[in-house]
Structures are given as structure tokens and as C-alpha cells.
C-alpha positions in Angstrom: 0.0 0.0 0.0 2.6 2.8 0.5 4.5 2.0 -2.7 0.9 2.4 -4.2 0.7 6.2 -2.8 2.6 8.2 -5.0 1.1 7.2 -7.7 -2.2 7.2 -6.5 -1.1 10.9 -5.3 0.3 11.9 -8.9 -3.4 10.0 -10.1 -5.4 12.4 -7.9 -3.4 15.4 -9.2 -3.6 14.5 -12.9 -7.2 14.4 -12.5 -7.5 17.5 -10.5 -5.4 19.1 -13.2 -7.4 17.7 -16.2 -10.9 18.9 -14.3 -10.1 22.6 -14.6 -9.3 24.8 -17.6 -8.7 28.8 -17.7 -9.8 31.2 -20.2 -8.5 34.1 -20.7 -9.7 37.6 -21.2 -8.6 37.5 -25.0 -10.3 33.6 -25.6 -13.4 31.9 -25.7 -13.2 27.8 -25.3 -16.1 25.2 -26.5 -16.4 22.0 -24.7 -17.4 19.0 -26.5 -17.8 15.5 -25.4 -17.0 12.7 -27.5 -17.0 15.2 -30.4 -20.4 16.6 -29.6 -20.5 19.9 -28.4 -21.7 20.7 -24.6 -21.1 24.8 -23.9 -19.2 27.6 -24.7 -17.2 29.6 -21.8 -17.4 33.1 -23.2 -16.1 34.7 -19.7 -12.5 34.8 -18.4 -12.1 32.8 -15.2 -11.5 28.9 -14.3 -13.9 26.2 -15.5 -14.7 22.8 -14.3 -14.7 19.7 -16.6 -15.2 15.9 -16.3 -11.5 14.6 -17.1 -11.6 12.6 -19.9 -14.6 13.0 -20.9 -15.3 16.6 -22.3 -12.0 18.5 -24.5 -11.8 22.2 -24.6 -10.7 24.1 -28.0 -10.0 27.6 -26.9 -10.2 30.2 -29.9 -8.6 34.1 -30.0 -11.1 36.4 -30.0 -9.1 38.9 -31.1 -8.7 40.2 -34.6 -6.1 38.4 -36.7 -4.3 38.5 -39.8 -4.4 36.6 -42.6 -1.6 37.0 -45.2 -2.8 35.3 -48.7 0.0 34.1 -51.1 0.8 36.4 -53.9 -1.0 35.4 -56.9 -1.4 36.5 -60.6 -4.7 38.6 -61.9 -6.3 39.3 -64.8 -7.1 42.4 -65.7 -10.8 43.2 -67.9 -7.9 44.6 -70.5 -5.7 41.3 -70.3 -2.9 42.5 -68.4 -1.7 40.6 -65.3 -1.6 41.8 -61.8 0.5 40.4 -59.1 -0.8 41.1 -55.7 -0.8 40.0 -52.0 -3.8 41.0 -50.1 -4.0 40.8 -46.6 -7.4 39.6 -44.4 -8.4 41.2 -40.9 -10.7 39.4 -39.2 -12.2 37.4 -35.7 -14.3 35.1 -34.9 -18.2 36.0 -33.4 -19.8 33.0 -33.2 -17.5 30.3 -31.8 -19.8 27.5 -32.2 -20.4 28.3 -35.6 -16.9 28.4 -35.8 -16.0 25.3 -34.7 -18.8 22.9 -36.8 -17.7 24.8 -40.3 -13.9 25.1 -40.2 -13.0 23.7 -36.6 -10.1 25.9 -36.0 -7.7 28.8 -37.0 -5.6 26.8 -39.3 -8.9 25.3 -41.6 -10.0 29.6 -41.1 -7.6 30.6 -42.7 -7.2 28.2 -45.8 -10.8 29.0 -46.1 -10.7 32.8 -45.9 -7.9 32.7 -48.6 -10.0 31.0 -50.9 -12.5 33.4 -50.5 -10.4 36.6 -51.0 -8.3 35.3 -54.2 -11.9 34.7 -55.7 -13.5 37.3 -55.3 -9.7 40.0 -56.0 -10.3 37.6 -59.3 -13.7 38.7 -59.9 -13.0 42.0 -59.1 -9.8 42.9 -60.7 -11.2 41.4 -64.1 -14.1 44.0 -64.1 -11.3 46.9 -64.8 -8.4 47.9 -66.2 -5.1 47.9 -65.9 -4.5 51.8 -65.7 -7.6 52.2 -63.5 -6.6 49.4 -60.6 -3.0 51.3 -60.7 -4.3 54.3 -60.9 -7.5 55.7 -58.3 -9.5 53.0 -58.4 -7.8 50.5 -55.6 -9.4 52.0 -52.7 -13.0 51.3 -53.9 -12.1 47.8 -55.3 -11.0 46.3 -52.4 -13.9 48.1 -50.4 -15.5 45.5 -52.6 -14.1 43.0 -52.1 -14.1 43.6 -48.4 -17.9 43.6 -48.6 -18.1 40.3 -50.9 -15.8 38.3 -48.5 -17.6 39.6 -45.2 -20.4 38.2 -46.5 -19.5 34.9 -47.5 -17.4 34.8 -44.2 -20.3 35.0 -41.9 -21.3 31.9 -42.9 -18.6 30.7 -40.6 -19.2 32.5 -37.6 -16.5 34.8 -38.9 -16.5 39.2 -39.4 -13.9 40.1 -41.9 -13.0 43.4 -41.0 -11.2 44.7 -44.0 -9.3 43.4 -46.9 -6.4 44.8 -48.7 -3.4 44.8 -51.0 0.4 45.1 -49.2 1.6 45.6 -52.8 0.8 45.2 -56.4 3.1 44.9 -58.9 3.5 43.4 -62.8 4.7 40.2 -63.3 8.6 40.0 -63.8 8.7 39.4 -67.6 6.2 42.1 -68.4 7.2 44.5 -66.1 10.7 45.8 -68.1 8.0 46.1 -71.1 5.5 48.2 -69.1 7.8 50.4 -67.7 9.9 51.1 -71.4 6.5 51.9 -72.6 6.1 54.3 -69.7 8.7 55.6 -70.6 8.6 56.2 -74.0 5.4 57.9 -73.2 6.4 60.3 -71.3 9.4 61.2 -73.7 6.6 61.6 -76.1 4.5 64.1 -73.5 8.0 65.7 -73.1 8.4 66.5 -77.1 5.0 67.8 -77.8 5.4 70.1 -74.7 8.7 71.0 -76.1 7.2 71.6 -79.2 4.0 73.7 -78.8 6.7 75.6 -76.4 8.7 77.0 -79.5 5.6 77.6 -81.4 4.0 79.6 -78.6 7.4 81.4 -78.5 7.4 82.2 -82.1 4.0 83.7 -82.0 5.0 85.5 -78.5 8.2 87.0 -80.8 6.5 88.0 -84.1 3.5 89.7 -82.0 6.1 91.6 -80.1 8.1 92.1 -83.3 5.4 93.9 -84.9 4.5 95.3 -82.2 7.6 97.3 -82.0 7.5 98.1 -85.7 4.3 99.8 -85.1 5.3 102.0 -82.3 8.9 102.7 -84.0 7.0 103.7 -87.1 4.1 105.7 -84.8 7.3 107.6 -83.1 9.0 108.4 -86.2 5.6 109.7 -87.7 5.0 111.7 -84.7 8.8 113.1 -84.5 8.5 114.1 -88.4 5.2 115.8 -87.7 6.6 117.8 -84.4 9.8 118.4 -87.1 7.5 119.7 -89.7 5.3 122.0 -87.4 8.9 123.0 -86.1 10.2 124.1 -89.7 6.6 125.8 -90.4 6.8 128.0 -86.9 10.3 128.8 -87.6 9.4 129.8 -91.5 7.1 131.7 -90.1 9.0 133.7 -87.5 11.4 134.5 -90.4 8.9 135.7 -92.9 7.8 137.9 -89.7 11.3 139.1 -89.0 12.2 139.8 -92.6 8.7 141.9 -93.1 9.5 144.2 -89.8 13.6 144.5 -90.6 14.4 143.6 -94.2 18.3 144.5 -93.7 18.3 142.6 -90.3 16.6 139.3 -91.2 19.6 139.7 -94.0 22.4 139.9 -91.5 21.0 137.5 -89.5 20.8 134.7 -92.5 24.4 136.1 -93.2 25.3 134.8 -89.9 23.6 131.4 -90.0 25.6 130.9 -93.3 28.8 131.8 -91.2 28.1 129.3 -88.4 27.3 126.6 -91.0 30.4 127.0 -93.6 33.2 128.3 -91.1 34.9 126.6 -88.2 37.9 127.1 -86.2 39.7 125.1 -88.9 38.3 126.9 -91.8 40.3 128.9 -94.1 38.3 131.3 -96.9 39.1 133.9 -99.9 36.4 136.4 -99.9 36.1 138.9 -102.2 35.8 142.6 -101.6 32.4 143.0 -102.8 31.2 140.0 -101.4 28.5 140.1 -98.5 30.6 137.9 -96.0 33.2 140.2 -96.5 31.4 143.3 -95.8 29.7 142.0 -92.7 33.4 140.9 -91.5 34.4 144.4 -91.9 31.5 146.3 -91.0 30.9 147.5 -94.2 27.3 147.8 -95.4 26.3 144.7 -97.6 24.7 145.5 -100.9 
């Protein structure tokens, strides 16, 4: 008998072990009994089971994350898309839970199914340009709403659904991007070009332009000349009707300034006008 009482005293605490469970704050466990199910500890605390007779499957009840594989779609214009979306989601209805997929592992399989369909479904309604371009956001909004619904049916609430990157696959995508680029050397040209033309009409307005008001100033300066030539033909006419003699000398002396300088030599005669007003003899 007392060789018999340690084991009968690691018996009793086997048993007393395998008759409680705990769950935590984060979990919710099912018990099931030969494979059928018995309740569901939603609460945190310690539990009581019959030891080998009920098992406990405890599931996360917080959100996780599901990474799917990085697959190839098709685009509605042909072109191929390589993308890895990524799941959020947690489990609301642990017994629905447990009859459909069982457990985490079998979730998540599932799941991925469901999102690489429905990205296929999705991505083949547009194109190319317009998945790269704006329209990512409301696809996968999409396809967030497609897979929440078909995820319920396993006591699961997908949260949201999206893509950690999207590229082209790796033969296509040194053709894509040469394309690219020979677009935008294109764009660049036929900017370049409507630059010089709008230059060239910029310079020929502004070209004539100043031929205009270069040929406006010169009309105006030969008009201010002219008026200046009648006023001063004028005054003369006036000045030779009041002093005949006068106006003469004072011509005399205009013809002086204009054919004499300090250089200047000259031969007058006599009798000659300039030679008389030189020497204050009266001109004839």
C-alpha cells in the first residue's frame, strides 16, 4: 500500500489538473464531449470539466491577420496583376466556428480561398490603368464587402481586406515600364514643341509690335519736325517783313556758323556780303 501512494497521489493530481481549464480575457473555449458539443465559456475565469470526458478548443477572440500568397490577376484589358492581399478578421460565433472550419488553421485556408476569388472577380471588371491608378481603394472596399459576407457563414467578421503591394509580373514589367517611358518622352516632345511655337508667335506679336510703335514715333517726331520748320518759317517771314536789312544779316550769320569753323580757311572777295559784314561794311 505505501509503494501504491505516489502514484495514487500523482493519479489524484492528474485528475485534478485535467478537471479545470482557464480562459483568458482574450479567448473563448467550446467544450465537447466525445466530439459533440456541450457549452461555450465566453467569460474569463477557471472552468470545471469531467476529465476525460469533455476537450476544450479555446479560440482568439481577437482580430487576426491573414496574409494570402501572392497570386497573378487578370485584368478586364488582359494585363496581369500580381498582388498579396492581406485579411483582418475574428471570430463572433465560436460555435459556428467550430462545426464549419474547426479551428484557426482550416479559417484561414478557407478565408484565402474566399479573398483570391472574389480579388479575381473584381480585378477582371477593370483595367489595368484604372486598378494602378484611383480605383484601388473602392475595389477592395468591394471586395471587403463580398468576403464579409460569404465569411459570416462561418461565424466569422472580416473586418477589412487589402493589397500590401501590387506589382506586374517580372517578364512584363521591363516592357510596361519602357512603354512608360517612351510615353512620357513623347509628352515631353510635344510640350517641347507647342513651347517654341508659342514662343514664335510671342516674338513675331512683339516684333510687330515694335514696328508699329517705332513707325508711330517716327511719324510723330516728323510731324513735331514739320510743325517745327513751319513755326520757324514763319517767324522768319515775320522778322524779314519788320527788318528787311536785319533778317539779311542774321541769315548772313547762319551761313557763317554753317560753312566756317575754327579750322576753316576762306578767300572772300571785296564785294562780297561775308566780306562786308566781316568788316563792318554795309552789304549791298
Amino acid at each position: 500500500m505505501t509503494r501504491l501512494t505516489p502514484w495514487f497521489i500523482l493519479l489524484a493530481g492528474f485528475i485534478g489538473y485535467s478537471s479545470f481549464f482557464i480562459v483568458e480575457e482574450t479567448e473563448t473555449a467550446i467544450v465537447t464531449r466525445f466530439g459533440e458539443y456541450r457549452w461555450t465559456a465566453h467569460d474569463a475565469g477557471m472552468y470545471f470539466k469531467k476529465p476525460f470526458l469533455n476537450d476544450v478548443y479555446m479560440m482568439d477572440s481577437r482580430i487576426n491577420t491573414s496574409d494570402t500568397l501572392k497570386s497573378d490577376y487578370l485584368a478586364l484589358d488582359k494585363k496581369r496583376l500580381v498582388a498579396d492581399p492581406i485579411t483582418r478578421w475574428r471570430i463572433v460565433e465560436p460555435l459556428l466556428f467550430y462545426k464549419t472550419v474547426h479551428d484557426e488553421v482550416r479559417a484561414r485556408e478557407r478565408l484565402d480561398d474566399i479573398v483570391r476569388g472574389e480579388m479575381r472577380r473584381e480585378i477582371a471588371s477593370h483595367t489595368f490603368g484604372k486598378i494602378i491608378g484611383g480605383a484601388r481603394g473602392p475595389l477592395m472596399r468591394e471586395v471587403g464587402q463580398r468576403v464579409r459576407k460569404k465569411a459570416v457563414e462561418y461565424g466569422i467578421h472580416v473586418v477589412d481586406v487589402r493589397i500590401k503591394r501590387a506589382d506586374l509580373p517580372d517578364a512584363a514589367e521591363d516592357s510596361v515600364f519602357q512603354r512608360m517611358r517612351a510615353e512620357r518622352d513623347r509628352m515631353a516632345k510635344r510640350y517641347q514643341s507647342e513651347g517654341a511655337e508659342e514662343a514664335a508667335v510671342i516674338r513675331a506679336k512683339t516684333d510687330k509690335e515694335v514696328t508699329i510703335l517705332l513707325a508711330e514715333a517716327y511719324q510723330k517726331a516728323e510731324t513735331i519736325k514739320g510743325d517745327g520748320d513751319k513755326e520757324s518759317t514763319r517767324v522768319y517771314a515775320k522778322a524779314f517783313e519788320r527788318d528787311p536789312d536785319f533778317y539779311g544779316f542774321l541769315r548772313s550769320l547762319e551761313a557763317y556758323e554753317k560753312s566756317i569753323d575754327t579750322t576753316t580757311h576762306m578767300v572772300f572777295s571785296t564785294g562780297s556780303d561775308f566780306f562786308a559784314n566781316l568788316s563792318n561794311r554795309k552789304a549791298k
